[in-house]
N, C-alpha and C positions, 0 to 999 in steps of 0.2 A: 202596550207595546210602543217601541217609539216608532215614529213617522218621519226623521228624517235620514237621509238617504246618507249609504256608507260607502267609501272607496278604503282599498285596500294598496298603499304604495309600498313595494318595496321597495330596500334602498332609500327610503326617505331621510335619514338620516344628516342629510350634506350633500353637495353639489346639485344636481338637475332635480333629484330627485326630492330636497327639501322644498325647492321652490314649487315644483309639482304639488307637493304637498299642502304646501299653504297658498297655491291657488286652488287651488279644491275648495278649502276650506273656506275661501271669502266668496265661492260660489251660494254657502252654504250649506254645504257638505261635511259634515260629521269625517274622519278619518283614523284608520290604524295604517303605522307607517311600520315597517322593520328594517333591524339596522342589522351588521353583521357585528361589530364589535366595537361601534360606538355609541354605548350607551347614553353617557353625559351627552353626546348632543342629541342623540334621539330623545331622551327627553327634555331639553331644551326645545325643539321642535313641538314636542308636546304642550307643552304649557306655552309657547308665543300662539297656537293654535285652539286654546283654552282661554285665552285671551281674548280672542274673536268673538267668543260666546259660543263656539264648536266643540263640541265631544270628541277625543282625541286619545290616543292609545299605540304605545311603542313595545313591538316583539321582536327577540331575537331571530334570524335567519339565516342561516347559510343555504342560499339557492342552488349551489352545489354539490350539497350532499344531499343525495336523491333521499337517501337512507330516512333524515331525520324530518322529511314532508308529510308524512302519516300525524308525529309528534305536535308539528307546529300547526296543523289542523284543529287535530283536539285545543289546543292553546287558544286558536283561533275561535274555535266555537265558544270555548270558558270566558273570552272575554266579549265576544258579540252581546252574548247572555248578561254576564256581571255587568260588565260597564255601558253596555247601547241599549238593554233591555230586548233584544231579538233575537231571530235565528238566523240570520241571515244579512247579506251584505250587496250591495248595487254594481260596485265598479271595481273593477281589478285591475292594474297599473304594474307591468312586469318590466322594473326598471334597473333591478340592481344590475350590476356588472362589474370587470375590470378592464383594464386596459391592459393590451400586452404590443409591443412593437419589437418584432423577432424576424430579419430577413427570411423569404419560406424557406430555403437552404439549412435554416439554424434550429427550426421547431423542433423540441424533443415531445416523444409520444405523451408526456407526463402533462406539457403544459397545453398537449393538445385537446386528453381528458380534461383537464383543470379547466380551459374555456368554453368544452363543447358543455359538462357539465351546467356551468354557470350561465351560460348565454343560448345555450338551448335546449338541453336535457331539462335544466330547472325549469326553466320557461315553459317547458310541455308539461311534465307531471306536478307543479305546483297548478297551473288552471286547469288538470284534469281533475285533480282530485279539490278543487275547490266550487268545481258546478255545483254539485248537490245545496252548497252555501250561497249561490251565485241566485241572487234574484230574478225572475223570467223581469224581461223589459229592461235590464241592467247593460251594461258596455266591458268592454275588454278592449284596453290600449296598450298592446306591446309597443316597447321603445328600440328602435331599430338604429339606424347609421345615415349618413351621407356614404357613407363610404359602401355600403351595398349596390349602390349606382355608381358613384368612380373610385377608381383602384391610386392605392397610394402606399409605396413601398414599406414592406413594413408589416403589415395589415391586412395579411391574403387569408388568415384565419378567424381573425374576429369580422372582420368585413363578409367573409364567405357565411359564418354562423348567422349572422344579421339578415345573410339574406336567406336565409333558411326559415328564420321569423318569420320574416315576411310573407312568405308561400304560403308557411303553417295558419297566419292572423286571414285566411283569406278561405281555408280549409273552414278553422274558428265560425268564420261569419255563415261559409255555408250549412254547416254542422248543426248551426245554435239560433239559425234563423228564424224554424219552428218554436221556438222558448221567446226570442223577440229581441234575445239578447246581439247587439251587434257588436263585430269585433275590427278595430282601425291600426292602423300603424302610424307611428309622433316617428320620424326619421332628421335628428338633430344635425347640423352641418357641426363642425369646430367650434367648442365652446370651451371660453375661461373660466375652469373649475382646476380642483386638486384630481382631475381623472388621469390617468396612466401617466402619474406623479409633477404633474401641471402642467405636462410639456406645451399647448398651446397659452397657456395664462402667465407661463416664467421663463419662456424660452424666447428673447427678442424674433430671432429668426423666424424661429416658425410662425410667430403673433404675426410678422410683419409678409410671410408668405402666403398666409391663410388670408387674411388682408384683401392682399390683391387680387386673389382668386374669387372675391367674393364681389358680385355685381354693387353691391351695398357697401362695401370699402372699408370695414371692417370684422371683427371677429367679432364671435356670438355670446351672451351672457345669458346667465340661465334665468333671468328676466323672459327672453325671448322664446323660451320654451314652457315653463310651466304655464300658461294661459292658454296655451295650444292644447295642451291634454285638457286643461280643467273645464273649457269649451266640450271636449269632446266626454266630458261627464254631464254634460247637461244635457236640458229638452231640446237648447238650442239644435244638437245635433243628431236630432234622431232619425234624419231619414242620411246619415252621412254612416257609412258602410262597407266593408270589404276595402277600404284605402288607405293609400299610404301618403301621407303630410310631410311632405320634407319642409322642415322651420332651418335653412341653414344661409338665408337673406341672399339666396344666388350664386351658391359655390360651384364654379365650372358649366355652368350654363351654355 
């Protein structure tokens, strides 16, 4: 059986969540990353992480659709076994997401399912039904917001789901405490990625609003995040629990 320890990132595929990935991986950390429908780079992600001399493995997901979590289980089990040689997996990384910016006057019910789905329905029954796989002594790091702590027009939905996470990853820790397993929250400020169509990374204005709101006088790169989770998959932090880590270099302080 193998001996070194697995995370599970979803969303690995691009933006926070590739860097997540491949800090994991130069921890030492073995990873399966899922992508929702980009495969070429999820397996490019794969093989830069095979690279490292880490064992690495990309599955489809849609966090979404509650329906098909039972499916990507079994998938999940099929490849733990074929490719890591186990039953079982250390760290769970619930990162995927979208981005939606919709005045709360303009929310239609469809995109309201559409997010709560994806940002906290997935997030609850994909790590309900992945304990049994969840090693005792392993971690759980939901990926949260800046924006659960301040309100910023636009964003009264996905900000509000986020902080719903949050409540839940504190539930998590007390629930799973008995197993050993602890459960944190990674709470990112504004970061330059393709997230809710790159509006912080292509949009001068807002690059330059975010900025200044920012103690540190810049915007965030996902540099600045994936070491934050990949810390929080190691022994370094084992007695670090039930919290939530805002990495957003002092937005609104």
């Amino acid at each position: 059986m193998s001996t070194a320890k697995i995370a599970l990132v979803t969303g690995g595929s691009r933006g926070l969540g590739k860097n997540m990935a491949l800090s994991i991986a130069k921890k030492g950390i073995d990873v399966i990353l899922t992508y929702n429908s980009k495969k070429n780079e999820a397996e490019a992600v794969v093989k830069t992480i095979e690279a490292t001399g880490q064992k690495a493995a990309a599955l489809q997901l849609n966090t979404g659709d509650i329906k098909s979590l039972d499916g990507f289980i079994t998938q999940l089990t099929g490849v733990l076994r074929n490719t890591f040689n186990t039953e079982h997996f250390d760290f769970l990384v619930n990162n995927a997401g979208i981005g939606m910016h919709v005045p709360f006057g303009q929310y239609t019910e469809e995109q309201f399912d559409n997010l709560t789905n994806i940002h906290y329905k997935g997030v609850f029954f994909l790590t309900q039904k992945a304990l049994p796989l969840l090693n005792n002594g392993g971690g759980i790091v939901n990926i949260s917001s800046g924006l659960a702590r301040f309100s910023m027009v636009g964003t009264a939905l996905y900000g509000s789901l986020k902080g719903a996470v949050e409540t839940l990853t504190r539930y998590l820790a007390k629930e799973l405490g008995p197993r050993g397993i602890r459960a944190n929250v990674v709470a990112p400020g504004a970061i330059e990625t393709d997230f809710g169509g790159g509006m912080v990374r292509d949009n001068p204005e807002v690059n330059k609003m975010v900025a200044s709101a920012t103690v540190l006088g810049r915007v965030g790169l996902p540099d600045d995040i994936g070491g934050v989770v990949a810390f929080l998959c190691t022994d370094d932090a084992r007695w670090v629990n039930a919290q939530r880590i805002e990495a957003s270099g002092g937005m609104y302080v």
